[in-house]
Every structure is written in structure tokens, then in C-alpha cells.
KOLVEXTOR-930667 format. One line per 5 residues: for each residue z, x negated, y negated of C-alpha. Coordinates in Angstrom, 1 decimal, padded with zeros to 4 digits. Example, Ala and Ser with C-alpha at 12.3 -4.5 7.8 and 13.67 -1.06 7.14 Angstrom:
BEGIN
007.8 -012.3 004.5; 007.1 -013.7 001.1
END
This chain:
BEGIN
000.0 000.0 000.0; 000.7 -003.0 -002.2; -003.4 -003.3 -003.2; -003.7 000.3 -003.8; -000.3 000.5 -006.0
-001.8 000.4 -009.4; -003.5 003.3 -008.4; -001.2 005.7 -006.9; 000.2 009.0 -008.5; 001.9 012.0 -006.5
002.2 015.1 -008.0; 005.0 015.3 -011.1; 004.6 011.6 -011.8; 003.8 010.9 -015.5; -000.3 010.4 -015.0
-002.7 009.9 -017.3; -006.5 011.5 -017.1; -009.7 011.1 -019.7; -013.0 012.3 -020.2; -014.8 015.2 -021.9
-013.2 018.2 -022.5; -015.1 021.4 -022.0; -014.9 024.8 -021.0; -016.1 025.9 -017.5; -015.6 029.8 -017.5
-012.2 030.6 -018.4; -011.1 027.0 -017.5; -011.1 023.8 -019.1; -011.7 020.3 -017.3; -012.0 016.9 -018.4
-015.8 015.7 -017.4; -014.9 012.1 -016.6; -018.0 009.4 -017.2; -020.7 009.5 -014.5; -019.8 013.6 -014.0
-022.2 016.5 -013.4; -021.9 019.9 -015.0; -024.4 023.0 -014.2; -025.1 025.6 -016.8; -026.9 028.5 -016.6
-028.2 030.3 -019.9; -026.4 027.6 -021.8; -022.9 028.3 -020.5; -021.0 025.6 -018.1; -020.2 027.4 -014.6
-019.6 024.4 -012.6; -018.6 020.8 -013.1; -018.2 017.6 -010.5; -016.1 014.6 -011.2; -013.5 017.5 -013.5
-010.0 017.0 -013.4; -009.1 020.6 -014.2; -006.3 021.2 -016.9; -003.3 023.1 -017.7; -001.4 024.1 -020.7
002.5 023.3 -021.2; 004.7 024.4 -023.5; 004.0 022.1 -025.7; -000.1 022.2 -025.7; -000.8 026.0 -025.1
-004.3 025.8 -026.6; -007.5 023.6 -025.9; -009.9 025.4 -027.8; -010.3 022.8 -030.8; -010.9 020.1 -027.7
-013.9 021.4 -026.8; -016.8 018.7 -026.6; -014.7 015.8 -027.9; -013.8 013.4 -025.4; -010.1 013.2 -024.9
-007.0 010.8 -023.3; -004.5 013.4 -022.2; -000.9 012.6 -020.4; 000.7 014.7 -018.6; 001.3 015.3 -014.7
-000.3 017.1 -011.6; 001.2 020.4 -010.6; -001.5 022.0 -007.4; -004.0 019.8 -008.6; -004.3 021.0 -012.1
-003.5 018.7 -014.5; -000.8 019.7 -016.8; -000.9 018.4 -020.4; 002.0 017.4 -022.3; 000.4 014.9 -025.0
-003.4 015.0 -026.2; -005.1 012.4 -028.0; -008.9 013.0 -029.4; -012.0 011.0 -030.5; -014.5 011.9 -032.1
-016.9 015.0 -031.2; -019.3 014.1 -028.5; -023.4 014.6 -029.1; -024.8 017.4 -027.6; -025.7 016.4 -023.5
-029.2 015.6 -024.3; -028.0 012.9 -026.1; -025.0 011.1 -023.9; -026.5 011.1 -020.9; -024.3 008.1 -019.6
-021.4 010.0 -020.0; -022.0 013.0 -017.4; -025.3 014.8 -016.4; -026.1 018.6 -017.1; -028.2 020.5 -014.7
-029.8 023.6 -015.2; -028.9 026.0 -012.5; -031.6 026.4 -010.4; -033.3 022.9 -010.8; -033.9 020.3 -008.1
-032.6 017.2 -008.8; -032.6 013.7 -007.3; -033.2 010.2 -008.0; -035.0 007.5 -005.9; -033.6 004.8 -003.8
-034.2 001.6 -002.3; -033.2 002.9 001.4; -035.1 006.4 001.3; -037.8 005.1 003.5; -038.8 006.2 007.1
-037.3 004.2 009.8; -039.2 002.4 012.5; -037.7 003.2 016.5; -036.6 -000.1 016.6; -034.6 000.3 013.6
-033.5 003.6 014.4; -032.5 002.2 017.8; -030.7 -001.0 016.2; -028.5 001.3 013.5; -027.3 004.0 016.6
-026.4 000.7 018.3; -024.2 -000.3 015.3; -026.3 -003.7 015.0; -027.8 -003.1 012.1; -026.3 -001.0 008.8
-029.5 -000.8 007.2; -033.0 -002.5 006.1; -034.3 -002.0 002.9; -037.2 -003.6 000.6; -035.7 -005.6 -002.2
-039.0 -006.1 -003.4; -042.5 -006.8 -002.4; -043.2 -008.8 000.1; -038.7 -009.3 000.4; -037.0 -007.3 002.9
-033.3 -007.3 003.4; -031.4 -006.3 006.6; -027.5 -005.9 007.1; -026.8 -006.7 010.0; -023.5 -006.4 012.0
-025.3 -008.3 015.0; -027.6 -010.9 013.2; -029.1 -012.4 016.2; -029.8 -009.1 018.1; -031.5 -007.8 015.0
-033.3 -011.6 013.9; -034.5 -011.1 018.0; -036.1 -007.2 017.4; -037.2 -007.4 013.8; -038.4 -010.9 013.4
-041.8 -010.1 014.8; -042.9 -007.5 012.6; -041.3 -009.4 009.9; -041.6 -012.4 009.7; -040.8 -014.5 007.0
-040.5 -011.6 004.7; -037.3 -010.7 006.3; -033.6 -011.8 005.3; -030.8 -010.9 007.7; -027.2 -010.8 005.7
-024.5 -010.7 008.2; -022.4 -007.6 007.4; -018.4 -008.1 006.7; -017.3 -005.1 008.7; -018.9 -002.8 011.4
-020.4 000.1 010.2; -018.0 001.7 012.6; -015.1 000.7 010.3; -016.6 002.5 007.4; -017.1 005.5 009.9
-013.0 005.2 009.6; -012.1 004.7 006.1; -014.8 008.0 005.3; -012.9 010.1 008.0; -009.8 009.1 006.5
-010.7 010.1 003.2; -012.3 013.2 003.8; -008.9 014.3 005.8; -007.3 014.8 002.3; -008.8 017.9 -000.1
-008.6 015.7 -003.5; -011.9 014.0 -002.3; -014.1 014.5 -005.5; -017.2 012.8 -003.9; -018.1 010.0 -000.9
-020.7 008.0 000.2; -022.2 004.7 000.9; -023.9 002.0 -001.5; -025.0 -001.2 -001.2; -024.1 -003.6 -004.0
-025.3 -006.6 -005.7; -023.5 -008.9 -003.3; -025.7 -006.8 000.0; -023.1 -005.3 001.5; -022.4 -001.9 002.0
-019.0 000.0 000.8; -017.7 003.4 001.2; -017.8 004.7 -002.6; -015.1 007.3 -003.4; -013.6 009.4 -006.1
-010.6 011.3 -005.9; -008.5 013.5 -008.5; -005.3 011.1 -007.7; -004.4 008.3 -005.2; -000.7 009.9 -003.8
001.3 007.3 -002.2; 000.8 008.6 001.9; -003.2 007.9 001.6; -002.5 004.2 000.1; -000.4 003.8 002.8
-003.7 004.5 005.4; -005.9 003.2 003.0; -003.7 -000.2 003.2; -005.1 -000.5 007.2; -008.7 -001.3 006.1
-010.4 -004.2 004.3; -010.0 -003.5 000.4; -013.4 -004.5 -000.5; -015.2 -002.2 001.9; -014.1 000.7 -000.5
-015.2 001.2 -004.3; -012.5 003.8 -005.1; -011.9 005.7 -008.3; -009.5 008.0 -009.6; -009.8 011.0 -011.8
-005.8 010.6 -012.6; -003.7 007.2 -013.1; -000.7 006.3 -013.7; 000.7 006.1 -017.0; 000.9 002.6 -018.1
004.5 001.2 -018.1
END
């Protein structure tokens, strides 16, 4: 638990959450950066990456919020976020205009972006990654491919010849069973905001999480696996000091 600690909140510990601040129905959430939210007819209905809020006796009202981004402290109660203290920048432009802080969607529109490891798998490929030898293959670019490999000499033996030199094999820190693991673990718990895989810079794949808050029993079963097979963040933190 000691790697996760700077992490960890449990509910009615002093937290501290950020992001936009709009209204979703007859709710209000803080969008954090990264975020989606789906209108429909100009009105938010929906929002991912939200920590949804709360009013305490001492802030009852949220209304003048509304678009600006916002620091607020306070604690989790059911996982809503109950605000005690707000503090306010300026107004944020309209979506159209702040794209890197959270995406709109028009309800009804299909959306998706392209990546690097959409591509159609040879059997051999398809054969190594059900095996577990190989975590994935992609082209870095042309005439550059790049497999991650949990076996690199099984894969070097299969792949080699349709290849070639254009192939690099990068020996994979952990199995891919392992992140089959650390995803079951997190998906056991209901605060899971989203999960996946990526692939980063250094060509190895991770486990990329967000959850509303990091309570002290999942650090504890987080603290079993490596902690750079996991790219975690947190919707709530602690409050500093």
C-alpha cells in the first residue's frame, strides 16, 4: 500500500476534487481534463470522467459555478462529493474552443479516433497473443514494426520470416496474464470510471485506469502487482497536509 498512499482517500476523509463545473440534468459534476460530456439539443445529459457533487451546509448553491473550472474540498459521502470550500477561475470558453480540457458529443454521433494497433491480425499472430507469447505487434512506421513480446524467441522463430528486418521484438516486463489480473481487480470495485490498455513511449503495455477515489482496501491489492504496469488516476485526492 505504501506506493499507492499518496493516492488513497475513503469515504469522509478530507479530499480534494477539480475540473469543470457543469450542470448535467438536475445535477452538477466536475468534468475533470481529458472527460467526455454528451448533449443533446444543447443541454448536457451525460458526462464521463465526472465526480458528481453535493451541497453542504455551507455551499447550498452551484449555480454561479457553472462553466468555470473549479478546486473544491470537501469529502465523499456514497460517492457524491460533498463540498465544504470552493475556489473558482476564470470562466471556461465555450467546448468548441477547449477541446483539451473534455470532449462534447452530440448524442447520436459516432465517434472514434484511430490507432496504431487497429489492424487485422495475421493467424500466426492471432495464435502467438492466445498463447500469451506475444502482447501485441504494431507498425511504428513504414517499413518499422514493433512486437511485445512475452516469449521473444518463440515469437523472433514465427514472425521473423515474414518480417524480416523490419521487425523489432521488445521483451515485455510482465505477462499479459498479469494485466489480465490487475484489470479483474479493478473492475471488482464500482468506482471504476474507465480501463484499458495503452502502449507508451517506453513500448510496453500498461493497464490505464481512472477511478472516483483510491480507498485504502484496493491499495492494499493493488500493492500485489508491479506499479508500473498501471497508469492510474483519481478523480478525488487527498487534501494536501
Amino acid at each position: 500500500m505504501q506506493r499507492w498512499l499518496p493516492l488513497v482517500v475513503d469515504e469522509g476523509q478530507p479530499a480534494l476534487s477539480s475540473g469543470t463545473l457543469l450542470r448535467v440534468g438536475q445535477r452538477c459534476c466536475l468534468v475533470a481534463d481529458g472527460g467526455t460530456v454528451l448533449v443533446s439539443k444543447g443541454a448536457a445529459v451525460s458526462a464521463a470522467l465526472a465526480t458528481w457533487l453535493a451541497p453542504s451546509s455551507a455551499v447550498t448553491d452551484f449555480s454561479n459555478l457553472e462553466g468555470r473550472r473549479v478546486v473544491a474540498a470537501g469529502q465523499l459521502q456514497d460517492r457524491q462529493f460533498v463540498v465544504a470550500k470552493v475556489q473558482a477561475g476564470p470562466h471556461v470558453p465555450p467546448p468548441a474552443r477547449q477541446a483539451a480540457a473534455y470532449t462534447v458529443v452530440e448524442a447520436g454521433a459516432v465517434t472514434g479516433k484511430s490507432s496504431r494497433h487497429w489492424l487485422a491480425r495475421s493467424s500466426v499472430e492471432t495464435e502467438l497473443m492466445k498463447q500469451g507469447a506475444l502482447l501485441d505487434i504494431w507498425q511504428e512506421e513504414p517499413g518499422r514494426w514493433i512486437a511485445l513480446a512475452a516469449d521473444a524467441d518463440r515469437v523472433a522463430t514465427r514472425l521473423s520470416s515474414h518480417y524480416g528486418d523490419a521487425l523489432q521484438i521488445v521483451t515485455s516486463r510482465w505477462e499479459s496474464t498479469l494485466l489480465d489480473q490487475l484489470e479483474a481487480t479493478l473492475g471488482e470495485t464500482e468506482i471504476v470510471e474507465s480501463i484499458g490498455r495503452k502502449i507508451d513511449e517506453d513500448h510496453q503495455m500498461r493497464v490505464d485506469a481512472v477511478l472516483l477515489h483510491l480507498p485504502s482496501h484496493m491499495a492494499h491489492r493493488l500493492d500485489r502487482f508491479p506499479a508500473d504496469a498501471l497508469d492510474l488516476q483519481v478523480l478525488v485526492s487527498p487534501l494536501p497536509g
